[in-house]
VMD Tcl script that builds the backbone (N, CA, C; Angstrom):
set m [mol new atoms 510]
animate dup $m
set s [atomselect $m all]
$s set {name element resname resid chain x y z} {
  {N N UNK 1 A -141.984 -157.528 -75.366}
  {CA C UNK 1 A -142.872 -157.375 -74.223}
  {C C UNK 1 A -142.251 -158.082 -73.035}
  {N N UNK 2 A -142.363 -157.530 -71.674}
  {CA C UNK 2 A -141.580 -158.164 -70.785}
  {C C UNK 2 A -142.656 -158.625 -69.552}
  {N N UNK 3 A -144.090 -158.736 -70.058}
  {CA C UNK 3 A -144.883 -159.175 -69.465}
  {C C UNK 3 A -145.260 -160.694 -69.627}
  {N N UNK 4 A -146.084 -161.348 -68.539}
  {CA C UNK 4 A -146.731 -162.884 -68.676}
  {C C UNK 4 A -148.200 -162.420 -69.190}
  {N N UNK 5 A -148.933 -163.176 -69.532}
  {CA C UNK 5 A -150.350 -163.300 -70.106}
  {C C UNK 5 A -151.173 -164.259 -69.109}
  {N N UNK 6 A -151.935 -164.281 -68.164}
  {CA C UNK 6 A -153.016 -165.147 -67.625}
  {C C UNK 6 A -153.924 -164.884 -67.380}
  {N N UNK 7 A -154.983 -165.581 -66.496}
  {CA C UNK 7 A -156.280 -165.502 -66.038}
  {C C UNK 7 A -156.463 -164.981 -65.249}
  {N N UNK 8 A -156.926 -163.860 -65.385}
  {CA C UNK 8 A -157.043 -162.707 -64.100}
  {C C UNK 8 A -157.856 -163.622 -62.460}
  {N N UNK 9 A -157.585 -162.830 -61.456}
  {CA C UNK 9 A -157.295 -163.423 -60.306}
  {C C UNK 9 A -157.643 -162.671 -59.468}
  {N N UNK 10 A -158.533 -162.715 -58.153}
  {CA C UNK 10 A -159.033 -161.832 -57.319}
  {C C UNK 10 A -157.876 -161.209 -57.120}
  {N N UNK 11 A -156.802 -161.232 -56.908}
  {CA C UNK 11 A -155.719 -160.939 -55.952}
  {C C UNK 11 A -155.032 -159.884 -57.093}
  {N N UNK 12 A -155.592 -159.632 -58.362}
  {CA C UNK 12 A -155.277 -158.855 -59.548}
  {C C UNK 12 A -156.271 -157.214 -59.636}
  {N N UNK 13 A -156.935 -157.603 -58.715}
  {CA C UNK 13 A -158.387 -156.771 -58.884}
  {C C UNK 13 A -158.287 -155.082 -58.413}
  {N N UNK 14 A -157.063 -155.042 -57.376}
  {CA C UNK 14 A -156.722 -153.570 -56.940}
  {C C UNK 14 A -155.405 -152.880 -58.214}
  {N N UNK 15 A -154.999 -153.784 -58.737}
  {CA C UNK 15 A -154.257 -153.385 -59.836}
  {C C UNK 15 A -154.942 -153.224 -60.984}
  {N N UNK 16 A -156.304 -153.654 -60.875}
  {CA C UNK 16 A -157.338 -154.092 -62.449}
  {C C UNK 16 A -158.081 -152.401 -62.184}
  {N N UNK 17 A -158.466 -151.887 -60.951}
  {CA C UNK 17 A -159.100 -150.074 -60.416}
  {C C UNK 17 A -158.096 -149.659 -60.431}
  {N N UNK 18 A -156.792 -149.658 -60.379}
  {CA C UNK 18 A -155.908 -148.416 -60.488}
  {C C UNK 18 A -155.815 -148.236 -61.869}
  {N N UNK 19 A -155.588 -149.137 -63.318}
  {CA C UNK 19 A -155.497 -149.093 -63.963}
  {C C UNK 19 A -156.261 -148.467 -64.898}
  {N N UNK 20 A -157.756 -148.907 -64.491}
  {CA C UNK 20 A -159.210 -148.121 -64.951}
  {C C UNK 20 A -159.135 -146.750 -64.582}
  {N N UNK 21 A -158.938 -146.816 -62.911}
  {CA C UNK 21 A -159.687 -145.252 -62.577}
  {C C UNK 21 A -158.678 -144.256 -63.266}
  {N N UNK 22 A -157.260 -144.659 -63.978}
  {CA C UNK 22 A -156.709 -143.543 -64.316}
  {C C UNK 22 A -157.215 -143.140 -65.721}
  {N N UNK 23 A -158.327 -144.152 -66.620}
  {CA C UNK 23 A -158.693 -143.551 -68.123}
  {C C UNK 23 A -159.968 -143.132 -67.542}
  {N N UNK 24 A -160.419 -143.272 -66.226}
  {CA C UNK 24 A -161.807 -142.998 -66.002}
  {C C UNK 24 A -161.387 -141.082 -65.585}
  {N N UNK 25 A -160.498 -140.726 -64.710}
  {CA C UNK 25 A -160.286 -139.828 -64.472}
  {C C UNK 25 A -159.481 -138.592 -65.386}
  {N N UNK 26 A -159.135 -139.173 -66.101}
  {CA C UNK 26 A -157.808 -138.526 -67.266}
  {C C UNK 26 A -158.170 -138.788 -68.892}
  {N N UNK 27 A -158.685 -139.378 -69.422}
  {CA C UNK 27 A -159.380 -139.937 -70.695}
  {C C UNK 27 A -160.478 -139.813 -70.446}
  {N N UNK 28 A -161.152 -139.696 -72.132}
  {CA C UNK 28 A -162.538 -140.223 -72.626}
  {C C UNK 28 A -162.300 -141.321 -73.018}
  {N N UNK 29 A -161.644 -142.479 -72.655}
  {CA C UNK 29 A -161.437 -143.601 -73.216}
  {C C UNK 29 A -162.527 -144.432 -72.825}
  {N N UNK 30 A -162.791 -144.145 -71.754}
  {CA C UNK 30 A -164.060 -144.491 -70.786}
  {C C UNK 30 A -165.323 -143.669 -70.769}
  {N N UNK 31 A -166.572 -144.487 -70.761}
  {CA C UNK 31 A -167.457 -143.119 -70.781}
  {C C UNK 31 A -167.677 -142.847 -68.719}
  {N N UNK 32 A -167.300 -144.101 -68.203}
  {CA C UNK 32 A -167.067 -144.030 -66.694}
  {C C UNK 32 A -166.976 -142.241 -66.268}
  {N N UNK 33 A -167.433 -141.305 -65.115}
  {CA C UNK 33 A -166.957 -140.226 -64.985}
  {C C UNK 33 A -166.842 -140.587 -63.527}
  {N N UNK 34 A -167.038 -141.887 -62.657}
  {CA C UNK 34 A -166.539 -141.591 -60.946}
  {C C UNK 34 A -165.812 -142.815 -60.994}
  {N N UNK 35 A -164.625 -142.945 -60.304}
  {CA C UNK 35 A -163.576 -143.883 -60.154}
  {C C UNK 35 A -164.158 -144.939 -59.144}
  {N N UNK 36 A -163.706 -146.324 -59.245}
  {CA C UNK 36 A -164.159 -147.158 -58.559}
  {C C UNK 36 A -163.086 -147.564 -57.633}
  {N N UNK 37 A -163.911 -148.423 -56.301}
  {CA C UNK 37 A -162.871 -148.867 -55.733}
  {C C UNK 37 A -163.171 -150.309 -55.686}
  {N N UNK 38 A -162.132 -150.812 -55.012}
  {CA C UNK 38 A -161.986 -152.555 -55.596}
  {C C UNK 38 A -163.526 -153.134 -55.198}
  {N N UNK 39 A -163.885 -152.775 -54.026}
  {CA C UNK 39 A -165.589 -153.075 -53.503}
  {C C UNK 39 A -166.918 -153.054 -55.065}
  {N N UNK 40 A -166.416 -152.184 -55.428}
  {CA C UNK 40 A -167.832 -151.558 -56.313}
  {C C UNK 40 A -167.404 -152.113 -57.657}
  {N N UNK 41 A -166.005 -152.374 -57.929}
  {CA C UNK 41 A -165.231 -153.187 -59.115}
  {C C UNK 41 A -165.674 -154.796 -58.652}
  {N N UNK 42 A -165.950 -155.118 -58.210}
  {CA C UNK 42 A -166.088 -156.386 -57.746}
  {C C UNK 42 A -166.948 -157.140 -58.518}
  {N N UNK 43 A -168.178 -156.962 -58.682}
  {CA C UNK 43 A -168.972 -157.344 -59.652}
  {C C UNK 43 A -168.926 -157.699 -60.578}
  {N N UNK 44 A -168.025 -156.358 -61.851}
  {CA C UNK 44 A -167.546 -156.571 -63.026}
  {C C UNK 44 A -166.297 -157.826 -62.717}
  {N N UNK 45 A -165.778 -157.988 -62.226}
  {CA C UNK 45 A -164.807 -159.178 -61.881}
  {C C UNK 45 A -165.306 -160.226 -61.999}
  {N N UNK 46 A -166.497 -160.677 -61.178}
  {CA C UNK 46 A -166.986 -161.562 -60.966}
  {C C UNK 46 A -168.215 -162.330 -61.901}
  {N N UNK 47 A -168.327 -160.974 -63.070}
  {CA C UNK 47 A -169.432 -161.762 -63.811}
  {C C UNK 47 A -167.709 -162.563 -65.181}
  {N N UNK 48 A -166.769 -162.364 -64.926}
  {CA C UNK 48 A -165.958 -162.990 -65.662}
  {C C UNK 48 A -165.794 -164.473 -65.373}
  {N N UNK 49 A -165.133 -165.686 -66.688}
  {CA C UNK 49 A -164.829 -166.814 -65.810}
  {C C UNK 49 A -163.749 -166.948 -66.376}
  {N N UNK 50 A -163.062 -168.479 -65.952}
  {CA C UNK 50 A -162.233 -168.894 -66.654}
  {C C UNK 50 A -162.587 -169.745 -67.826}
  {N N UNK 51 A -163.675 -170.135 -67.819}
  {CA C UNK 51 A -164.009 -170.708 -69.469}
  {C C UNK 51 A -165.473 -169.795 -69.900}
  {N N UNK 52 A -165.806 -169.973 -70.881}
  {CA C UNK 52 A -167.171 -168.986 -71.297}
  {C C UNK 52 A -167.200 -168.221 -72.110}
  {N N UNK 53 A -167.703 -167.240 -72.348}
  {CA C UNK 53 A -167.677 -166.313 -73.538}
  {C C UNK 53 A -167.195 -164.825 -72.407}
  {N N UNK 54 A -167.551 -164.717 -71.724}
  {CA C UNK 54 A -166.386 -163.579 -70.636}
  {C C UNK 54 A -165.112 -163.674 -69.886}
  {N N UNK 55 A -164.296 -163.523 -70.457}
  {CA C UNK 55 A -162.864 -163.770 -69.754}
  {C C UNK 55 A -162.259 -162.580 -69.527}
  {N N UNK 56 A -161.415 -162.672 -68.677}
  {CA C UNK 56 A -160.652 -161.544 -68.246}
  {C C UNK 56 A -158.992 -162.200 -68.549}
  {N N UNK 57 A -158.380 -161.331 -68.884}
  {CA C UNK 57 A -156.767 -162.107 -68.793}
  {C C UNK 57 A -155.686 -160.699 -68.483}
  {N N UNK 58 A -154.808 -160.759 -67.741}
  {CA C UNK 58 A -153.934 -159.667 -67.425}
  {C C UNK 58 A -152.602 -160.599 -67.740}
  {N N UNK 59 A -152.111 -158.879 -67.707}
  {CA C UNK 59 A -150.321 -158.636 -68.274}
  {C C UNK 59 A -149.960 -158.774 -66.940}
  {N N UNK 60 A -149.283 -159.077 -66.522}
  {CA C UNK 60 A -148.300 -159.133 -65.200}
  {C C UNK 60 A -146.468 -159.211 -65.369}
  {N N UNK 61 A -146.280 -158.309 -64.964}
  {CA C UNK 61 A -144.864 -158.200 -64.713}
  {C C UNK 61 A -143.759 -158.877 -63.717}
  {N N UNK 62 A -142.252 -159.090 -64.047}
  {CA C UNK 62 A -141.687 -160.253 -63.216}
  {C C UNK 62 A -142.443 -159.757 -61.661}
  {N N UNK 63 A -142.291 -159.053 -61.367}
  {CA C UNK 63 A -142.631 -158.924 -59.520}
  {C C UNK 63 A -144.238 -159.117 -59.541}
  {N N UNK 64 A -144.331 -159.184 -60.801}
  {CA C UNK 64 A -146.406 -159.577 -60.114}
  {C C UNK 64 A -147.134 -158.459 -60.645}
  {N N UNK 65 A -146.882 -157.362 -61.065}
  {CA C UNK 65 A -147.699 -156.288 -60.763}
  {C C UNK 65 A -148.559 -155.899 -61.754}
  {N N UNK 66 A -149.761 -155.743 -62.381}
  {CA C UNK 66 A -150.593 -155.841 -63.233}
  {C C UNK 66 A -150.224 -154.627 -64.088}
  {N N UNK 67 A -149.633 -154.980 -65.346}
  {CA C UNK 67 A -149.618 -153.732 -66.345}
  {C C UNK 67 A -150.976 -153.452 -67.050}
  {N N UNK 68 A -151.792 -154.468 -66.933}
  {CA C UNK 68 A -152.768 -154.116 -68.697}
  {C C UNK 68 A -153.841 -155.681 -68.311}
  {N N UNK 69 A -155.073 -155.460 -69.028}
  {CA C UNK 69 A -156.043 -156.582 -68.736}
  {C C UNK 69 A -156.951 -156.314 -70.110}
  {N N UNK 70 A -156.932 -157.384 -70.739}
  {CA C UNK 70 A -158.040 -157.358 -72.112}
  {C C UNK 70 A -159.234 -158.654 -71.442}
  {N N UNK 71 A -160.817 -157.729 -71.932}
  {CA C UNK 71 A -161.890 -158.611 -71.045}
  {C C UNK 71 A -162.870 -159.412 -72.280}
  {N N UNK 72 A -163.891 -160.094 -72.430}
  {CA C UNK 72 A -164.701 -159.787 -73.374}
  {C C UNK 72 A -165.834 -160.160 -72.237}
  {N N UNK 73 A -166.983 -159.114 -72.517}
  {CA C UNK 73 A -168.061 -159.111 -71.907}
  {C C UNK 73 A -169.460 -159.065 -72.844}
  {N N UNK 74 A -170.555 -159.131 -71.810}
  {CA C UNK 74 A -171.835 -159.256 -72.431}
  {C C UNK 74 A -172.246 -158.123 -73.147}
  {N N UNK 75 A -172.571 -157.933 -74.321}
  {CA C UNK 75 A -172.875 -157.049 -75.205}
  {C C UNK 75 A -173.930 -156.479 -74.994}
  {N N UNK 76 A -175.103 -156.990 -74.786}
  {CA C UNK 76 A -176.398 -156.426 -74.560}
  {C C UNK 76 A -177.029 -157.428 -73.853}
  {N N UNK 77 A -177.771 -157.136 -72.964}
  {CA C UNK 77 A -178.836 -158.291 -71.877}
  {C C UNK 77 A -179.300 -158.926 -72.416}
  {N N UNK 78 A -180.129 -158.595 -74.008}
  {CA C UNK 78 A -181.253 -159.696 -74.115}
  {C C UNK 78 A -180.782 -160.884 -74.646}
  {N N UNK 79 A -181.155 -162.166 -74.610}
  {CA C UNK 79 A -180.659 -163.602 -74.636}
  {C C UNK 79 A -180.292 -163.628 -76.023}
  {N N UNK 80 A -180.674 -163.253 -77.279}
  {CA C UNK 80 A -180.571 -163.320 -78.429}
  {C C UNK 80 A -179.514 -163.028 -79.250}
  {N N UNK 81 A -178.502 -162.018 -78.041}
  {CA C UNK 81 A -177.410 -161.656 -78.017}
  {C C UNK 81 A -175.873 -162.133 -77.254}
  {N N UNK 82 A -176.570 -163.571 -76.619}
  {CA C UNK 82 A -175.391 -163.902 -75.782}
  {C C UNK 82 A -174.395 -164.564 -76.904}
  {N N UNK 83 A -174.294 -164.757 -77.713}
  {CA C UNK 83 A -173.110 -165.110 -78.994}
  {C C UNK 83 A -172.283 -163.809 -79.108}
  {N N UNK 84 A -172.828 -162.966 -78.765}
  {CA C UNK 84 A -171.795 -161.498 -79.139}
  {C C UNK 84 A -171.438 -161.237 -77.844}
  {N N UNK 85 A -170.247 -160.537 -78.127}
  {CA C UNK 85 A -169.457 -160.389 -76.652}
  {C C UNK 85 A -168.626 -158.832 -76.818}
  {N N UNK 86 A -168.481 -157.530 -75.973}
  {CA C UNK 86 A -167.524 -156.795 -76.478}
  {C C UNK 86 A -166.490 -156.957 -75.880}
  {N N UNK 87 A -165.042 -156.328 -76.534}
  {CA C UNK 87 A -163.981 -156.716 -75.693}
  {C C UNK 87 A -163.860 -154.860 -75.369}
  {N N UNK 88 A -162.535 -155.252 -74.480}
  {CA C UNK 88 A -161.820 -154.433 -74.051}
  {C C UNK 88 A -160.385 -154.026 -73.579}
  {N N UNK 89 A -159.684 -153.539 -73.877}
  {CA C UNK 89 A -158.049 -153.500 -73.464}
  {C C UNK 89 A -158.064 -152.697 -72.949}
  {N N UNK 90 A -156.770 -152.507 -71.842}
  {CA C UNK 90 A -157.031 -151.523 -70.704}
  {C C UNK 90 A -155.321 -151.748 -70.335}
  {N N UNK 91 A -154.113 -150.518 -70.487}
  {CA C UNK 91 A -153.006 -150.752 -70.381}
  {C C UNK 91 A -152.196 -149.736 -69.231}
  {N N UNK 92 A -151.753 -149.990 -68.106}
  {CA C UNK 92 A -151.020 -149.212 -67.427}
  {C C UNK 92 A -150.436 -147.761 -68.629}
  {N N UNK 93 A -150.493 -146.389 -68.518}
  {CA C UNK 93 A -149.851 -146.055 -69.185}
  {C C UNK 93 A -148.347 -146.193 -69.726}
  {N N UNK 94 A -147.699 -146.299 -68.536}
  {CA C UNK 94 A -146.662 -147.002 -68.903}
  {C C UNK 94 A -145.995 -147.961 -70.056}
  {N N UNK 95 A -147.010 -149.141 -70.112}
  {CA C UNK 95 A -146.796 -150.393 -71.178}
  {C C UNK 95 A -147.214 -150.303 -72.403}
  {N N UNK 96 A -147.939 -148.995 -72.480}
  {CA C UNK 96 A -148.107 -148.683 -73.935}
  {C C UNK 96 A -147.023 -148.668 -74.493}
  {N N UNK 97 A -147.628 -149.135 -76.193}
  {CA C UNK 97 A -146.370 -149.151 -77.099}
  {C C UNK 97 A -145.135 -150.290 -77.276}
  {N N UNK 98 A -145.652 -151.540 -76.067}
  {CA C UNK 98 A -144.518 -151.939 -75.973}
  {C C UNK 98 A -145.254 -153.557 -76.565}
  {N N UNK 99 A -146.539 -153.650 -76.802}
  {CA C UNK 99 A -146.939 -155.130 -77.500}
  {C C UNK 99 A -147.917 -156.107 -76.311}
  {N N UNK 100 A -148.069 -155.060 -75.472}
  {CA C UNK 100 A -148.828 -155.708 -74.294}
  {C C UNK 100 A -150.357 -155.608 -74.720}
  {N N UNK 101 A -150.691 -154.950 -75.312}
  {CA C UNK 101 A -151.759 -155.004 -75.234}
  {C C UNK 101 A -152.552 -155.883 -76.845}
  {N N UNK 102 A -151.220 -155.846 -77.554}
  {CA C UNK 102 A -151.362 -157.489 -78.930}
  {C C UNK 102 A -151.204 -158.762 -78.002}
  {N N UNK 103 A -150.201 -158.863 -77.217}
  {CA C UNK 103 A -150.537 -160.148 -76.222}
  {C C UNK 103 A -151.732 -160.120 -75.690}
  {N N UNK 104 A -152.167 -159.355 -74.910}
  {CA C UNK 104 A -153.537 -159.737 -74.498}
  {C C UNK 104 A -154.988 -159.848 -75.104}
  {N N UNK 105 A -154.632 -159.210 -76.098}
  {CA C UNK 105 A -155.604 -159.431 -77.052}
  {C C UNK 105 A -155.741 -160.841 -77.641}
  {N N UNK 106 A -154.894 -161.208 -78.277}
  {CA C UNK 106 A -154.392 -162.196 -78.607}
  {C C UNK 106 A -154.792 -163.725 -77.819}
  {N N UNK 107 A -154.177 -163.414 -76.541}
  {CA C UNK 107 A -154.894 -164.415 -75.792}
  {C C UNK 107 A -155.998 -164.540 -75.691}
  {N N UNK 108 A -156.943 -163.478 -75.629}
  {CA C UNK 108 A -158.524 -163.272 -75.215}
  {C C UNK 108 A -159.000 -163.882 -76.261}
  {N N UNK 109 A -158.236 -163.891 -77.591}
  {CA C UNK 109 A -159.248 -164.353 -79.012}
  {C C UNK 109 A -159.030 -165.708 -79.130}
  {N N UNK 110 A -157.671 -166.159 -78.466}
  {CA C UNK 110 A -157.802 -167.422 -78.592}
  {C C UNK 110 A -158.457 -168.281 -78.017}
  {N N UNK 111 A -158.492 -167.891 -76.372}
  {CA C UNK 111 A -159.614 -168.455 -75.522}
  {C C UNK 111 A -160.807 -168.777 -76.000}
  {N N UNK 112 A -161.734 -167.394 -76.549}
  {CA C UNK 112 A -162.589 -167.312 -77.288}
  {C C UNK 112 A -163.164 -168.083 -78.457}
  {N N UNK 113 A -162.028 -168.304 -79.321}
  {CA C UNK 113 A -162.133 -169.182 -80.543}
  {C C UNK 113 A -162.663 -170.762 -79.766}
  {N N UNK 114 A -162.604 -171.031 -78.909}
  {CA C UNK 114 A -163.272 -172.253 -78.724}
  {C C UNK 114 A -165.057 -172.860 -78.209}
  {N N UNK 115 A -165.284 -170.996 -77.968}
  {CA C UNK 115 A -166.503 -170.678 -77.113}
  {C C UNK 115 A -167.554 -170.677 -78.454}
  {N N UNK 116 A -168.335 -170.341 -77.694}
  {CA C UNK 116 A -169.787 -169.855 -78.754}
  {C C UNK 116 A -169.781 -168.492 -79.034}
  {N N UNK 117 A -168.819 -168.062 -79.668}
  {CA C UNK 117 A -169.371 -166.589 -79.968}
  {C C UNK 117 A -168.899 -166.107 -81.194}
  {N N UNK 118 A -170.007 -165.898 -81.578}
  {CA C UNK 118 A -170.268 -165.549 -83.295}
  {C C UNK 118 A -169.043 -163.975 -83.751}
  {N N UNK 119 A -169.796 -163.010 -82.584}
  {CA C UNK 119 A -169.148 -161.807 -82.843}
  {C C UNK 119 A -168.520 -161.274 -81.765}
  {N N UNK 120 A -167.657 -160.295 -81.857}
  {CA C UNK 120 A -166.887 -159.474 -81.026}
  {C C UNK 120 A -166.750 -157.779 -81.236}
  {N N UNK 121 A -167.211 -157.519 -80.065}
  {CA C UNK 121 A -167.386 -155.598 -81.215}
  {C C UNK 121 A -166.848 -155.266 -79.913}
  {N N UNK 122 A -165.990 -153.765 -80.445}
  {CA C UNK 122 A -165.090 -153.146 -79.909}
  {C C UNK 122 A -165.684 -151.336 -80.223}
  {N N UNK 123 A -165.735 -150.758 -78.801}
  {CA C UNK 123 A -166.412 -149.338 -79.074}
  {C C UNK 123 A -164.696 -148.600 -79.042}
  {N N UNK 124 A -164.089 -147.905 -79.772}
  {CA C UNK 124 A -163.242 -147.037 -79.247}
  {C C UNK 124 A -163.699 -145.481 -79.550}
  {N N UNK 125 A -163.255 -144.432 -78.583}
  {CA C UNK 125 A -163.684 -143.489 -78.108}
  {C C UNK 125 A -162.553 -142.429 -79.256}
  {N N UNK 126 A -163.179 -141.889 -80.605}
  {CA C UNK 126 A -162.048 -141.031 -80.878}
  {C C UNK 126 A -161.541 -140.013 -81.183}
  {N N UNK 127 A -160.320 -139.132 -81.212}
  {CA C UNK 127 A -159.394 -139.890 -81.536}
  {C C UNK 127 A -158.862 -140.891 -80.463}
  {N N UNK 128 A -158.082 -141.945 -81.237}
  {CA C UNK 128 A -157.205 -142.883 -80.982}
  {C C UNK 128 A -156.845 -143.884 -81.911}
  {N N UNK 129 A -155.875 -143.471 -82.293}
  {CA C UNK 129 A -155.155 -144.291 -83.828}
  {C C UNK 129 A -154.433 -145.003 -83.020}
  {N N UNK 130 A -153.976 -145.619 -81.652}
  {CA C UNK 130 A -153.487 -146.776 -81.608}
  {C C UNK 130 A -154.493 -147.943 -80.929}
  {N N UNK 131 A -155.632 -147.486 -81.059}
  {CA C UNK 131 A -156.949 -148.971 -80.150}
  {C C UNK 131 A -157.307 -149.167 -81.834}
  {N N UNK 132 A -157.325 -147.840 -82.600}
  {CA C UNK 132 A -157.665 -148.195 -84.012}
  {C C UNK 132 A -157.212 -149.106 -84.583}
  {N N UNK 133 A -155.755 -149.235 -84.556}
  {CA C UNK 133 A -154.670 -149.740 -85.110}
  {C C UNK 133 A -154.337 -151.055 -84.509}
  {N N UNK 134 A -154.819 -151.268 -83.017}
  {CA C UNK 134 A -155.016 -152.777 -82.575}
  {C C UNK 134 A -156.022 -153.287 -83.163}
  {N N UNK 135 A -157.219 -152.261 -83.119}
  {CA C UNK 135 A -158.081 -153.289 -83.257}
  {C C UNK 135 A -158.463 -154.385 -84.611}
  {N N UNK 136 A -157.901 -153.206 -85.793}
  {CA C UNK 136 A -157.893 -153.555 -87.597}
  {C C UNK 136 A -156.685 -155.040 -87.322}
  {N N UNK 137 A -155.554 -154.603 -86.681}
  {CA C UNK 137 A -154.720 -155.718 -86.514}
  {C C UNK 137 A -155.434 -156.892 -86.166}
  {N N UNK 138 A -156.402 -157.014 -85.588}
  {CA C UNK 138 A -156.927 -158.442 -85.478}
  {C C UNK 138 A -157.948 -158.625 -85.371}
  {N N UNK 139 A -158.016 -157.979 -86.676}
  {CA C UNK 139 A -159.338 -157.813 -87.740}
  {C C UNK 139 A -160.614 -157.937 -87.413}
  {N N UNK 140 A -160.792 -156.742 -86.655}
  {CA C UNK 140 A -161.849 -155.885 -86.716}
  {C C UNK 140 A -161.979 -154.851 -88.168}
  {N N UNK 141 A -163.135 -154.660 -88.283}
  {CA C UNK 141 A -163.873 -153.676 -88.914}
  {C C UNK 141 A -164.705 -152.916 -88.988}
  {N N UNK 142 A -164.328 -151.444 -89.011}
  {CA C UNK 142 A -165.185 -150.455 -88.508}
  {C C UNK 142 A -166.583 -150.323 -89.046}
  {N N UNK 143 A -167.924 -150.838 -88.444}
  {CA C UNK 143 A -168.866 -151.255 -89.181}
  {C C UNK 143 A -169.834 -150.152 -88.466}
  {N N UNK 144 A -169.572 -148.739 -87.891}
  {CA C UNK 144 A -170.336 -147.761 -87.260}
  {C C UNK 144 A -169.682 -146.929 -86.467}
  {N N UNK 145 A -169.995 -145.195 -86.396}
  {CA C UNK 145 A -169.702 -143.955 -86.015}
  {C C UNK 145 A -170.638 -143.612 -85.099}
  {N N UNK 146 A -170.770 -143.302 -83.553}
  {CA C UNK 146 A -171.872 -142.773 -83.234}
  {C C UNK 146 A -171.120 -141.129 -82.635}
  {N N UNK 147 A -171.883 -140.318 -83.524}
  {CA C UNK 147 A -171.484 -138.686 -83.799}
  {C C UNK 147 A -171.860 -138.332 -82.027}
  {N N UNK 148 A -170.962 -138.030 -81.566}
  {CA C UNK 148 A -171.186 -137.087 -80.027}
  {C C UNK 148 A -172.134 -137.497 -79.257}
  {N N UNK 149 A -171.432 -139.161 -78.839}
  {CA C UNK 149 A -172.750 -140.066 -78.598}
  {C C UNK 149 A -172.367 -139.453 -76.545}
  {N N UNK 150 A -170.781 -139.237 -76.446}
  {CA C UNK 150 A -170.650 -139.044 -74.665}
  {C C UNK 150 A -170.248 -137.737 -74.199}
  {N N UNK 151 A -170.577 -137.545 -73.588}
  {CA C UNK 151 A -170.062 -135.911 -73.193}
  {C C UNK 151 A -168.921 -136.198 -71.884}
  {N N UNK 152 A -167.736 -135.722 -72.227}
  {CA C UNK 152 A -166.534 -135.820 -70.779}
  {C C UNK 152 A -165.925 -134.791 -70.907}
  {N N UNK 153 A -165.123 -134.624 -69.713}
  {CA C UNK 153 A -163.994 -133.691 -69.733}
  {C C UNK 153 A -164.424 -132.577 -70.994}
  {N N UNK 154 A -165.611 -131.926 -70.266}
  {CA C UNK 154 A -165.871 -130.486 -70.752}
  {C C UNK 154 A -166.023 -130.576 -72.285}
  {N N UNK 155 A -166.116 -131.713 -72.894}
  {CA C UNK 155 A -166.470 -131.547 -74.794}
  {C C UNK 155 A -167.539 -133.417 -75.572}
  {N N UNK 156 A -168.055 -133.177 -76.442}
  {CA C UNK 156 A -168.253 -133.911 -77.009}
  {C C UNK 156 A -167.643 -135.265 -77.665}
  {N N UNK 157 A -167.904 -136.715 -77.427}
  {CA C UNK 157 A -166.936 -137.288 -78.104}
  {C C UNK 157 A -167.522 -138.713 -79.088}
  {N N UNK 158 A -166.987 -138.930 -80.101}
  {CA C UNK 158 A -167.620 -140.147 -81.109}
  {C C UNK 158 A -167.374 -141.065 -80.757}
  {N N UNK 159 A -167.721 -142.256 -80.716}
  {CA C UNK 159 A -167.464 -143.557 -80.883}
  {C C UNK 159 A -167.352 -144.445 -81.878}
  {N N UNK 160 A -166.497 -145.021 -82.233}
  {CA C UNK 160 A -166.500 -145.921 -83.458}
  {C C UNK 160 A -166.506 -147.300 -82.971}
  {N N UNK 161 A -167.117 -147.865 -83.607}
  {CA C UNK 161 A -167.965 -148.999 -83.263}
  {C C UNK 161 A -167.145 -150.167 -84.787}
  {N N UNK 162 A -166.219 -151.478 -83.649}
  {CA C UNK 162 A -165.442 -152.191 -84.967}
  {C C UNK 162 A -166.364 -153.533 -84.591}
  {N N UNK 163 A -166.273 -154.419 -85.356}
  {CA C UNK 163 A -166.660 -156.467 -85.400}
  {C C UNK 163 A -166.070 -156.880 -86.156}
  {N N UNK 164 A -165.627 -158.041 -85.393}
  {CA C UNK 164 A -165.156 -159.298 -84.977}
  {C C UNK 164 A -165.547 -160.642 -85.590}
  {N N UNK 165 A -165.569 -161.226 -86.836}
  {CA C UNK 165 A -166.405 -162.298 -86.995}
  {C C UNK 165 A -165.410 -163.375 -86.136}
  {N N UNK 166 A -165.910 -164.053 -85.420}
  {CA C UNK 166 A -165.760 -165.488 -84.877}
  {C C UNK 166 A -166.451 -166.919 -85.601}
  {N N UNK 167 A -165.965 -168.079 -84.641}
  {CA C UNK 167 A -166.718 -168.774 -85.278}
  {C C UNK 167 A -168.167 -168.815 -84.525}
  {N N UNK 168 A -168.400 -169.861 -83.321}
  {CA C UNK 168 A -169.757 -169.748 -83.318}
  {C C UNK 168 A -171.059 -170.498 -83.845}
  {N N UNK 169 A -171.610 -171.261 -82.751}
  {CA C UNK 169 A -172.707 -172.371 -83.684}
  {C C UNK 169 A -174.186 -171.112 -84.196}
  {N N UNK 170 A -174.873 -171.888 -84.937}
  {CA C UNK 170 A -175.735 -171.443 -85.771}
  {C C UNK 170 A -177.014 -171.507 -84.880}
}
mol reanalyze $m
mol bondsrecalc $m
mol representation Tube
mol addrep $m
């Protein structure tokens, strides 16, 4: 991998929408169907921190330029659920294939491992035998199918639904 791993950074955030709007526009990887711009991305940025159970961390390349960003966010609103967190990887097409997106993963879980969070669940949209294949790598388990839960790009599509045990107080 010929990328760095850090803490994502306002100044990361127009490289964090180019990266999205191209699975939002071109994939069902996303159930997203209108592309954002850095204004309306802003939010999702900002409910991230640098310590907590939501982090953001990006791939950056020698000149700076954002290949890939793995997040973990709030799972569901109600309070009973703030121990669970879902993640997400998100890779320039480009850097696929090349281990960027096991680094960032990687980092995100380690961050994590110090937080409060019990679980980690991961929706991937499929097919896709390589988010599959990250995600079993660091051991997830596919614990749910939801049959033609999104409709995109003119067809039906499943979701498989993996978790994460963490540690996590009681």
């Amino acid at each position: 991998m010929d990328a760095s791993i850090r803490p994502a950074r306002l100044d990361d955030l127009e490289g964090l929408v180019a990266i999205y709007n191209h699975y939002v526009l071109e994939t069902p990887i996303t159930f997203d169907v209108e592309p954002y711009t850095v204004e309306t991305r802003r939010p999702w940025f900002d409910a991230h921190a640098p310590t907590g159970r939501h982090r953001l961390f990006v791939a950056v390349e020698k000149g700076g330029a954002v290949v890939g960003y793995a997040s973990s966010a709030r799972f569901r609103p109600k309070a009973a659920y703030d121990t669970s967190v879902e993640s997400s990887v998100y890779l320039r097409p480009d850097a696929t294939g090349r281990g960027v997106g096991s680094a960032l993963y990687a980092a995100l879980f380690a961050a994590l491992a110090g937080e409060d969070v019990h679980r980690v669940y991961g929706g991937v949209t499929l097919p896709n035998p390589a988010s599959v294949a990250l995600h079993e790598r660091f051991g997830f388990t596919q614990v749910g199918l939801f049959r033609e839960v999104g409709r995109k790009l003119g067809r039906w599509w499943d979701v498989a639904w993996h978790e994460k045990a963490m540690g996590g107080e009681a």
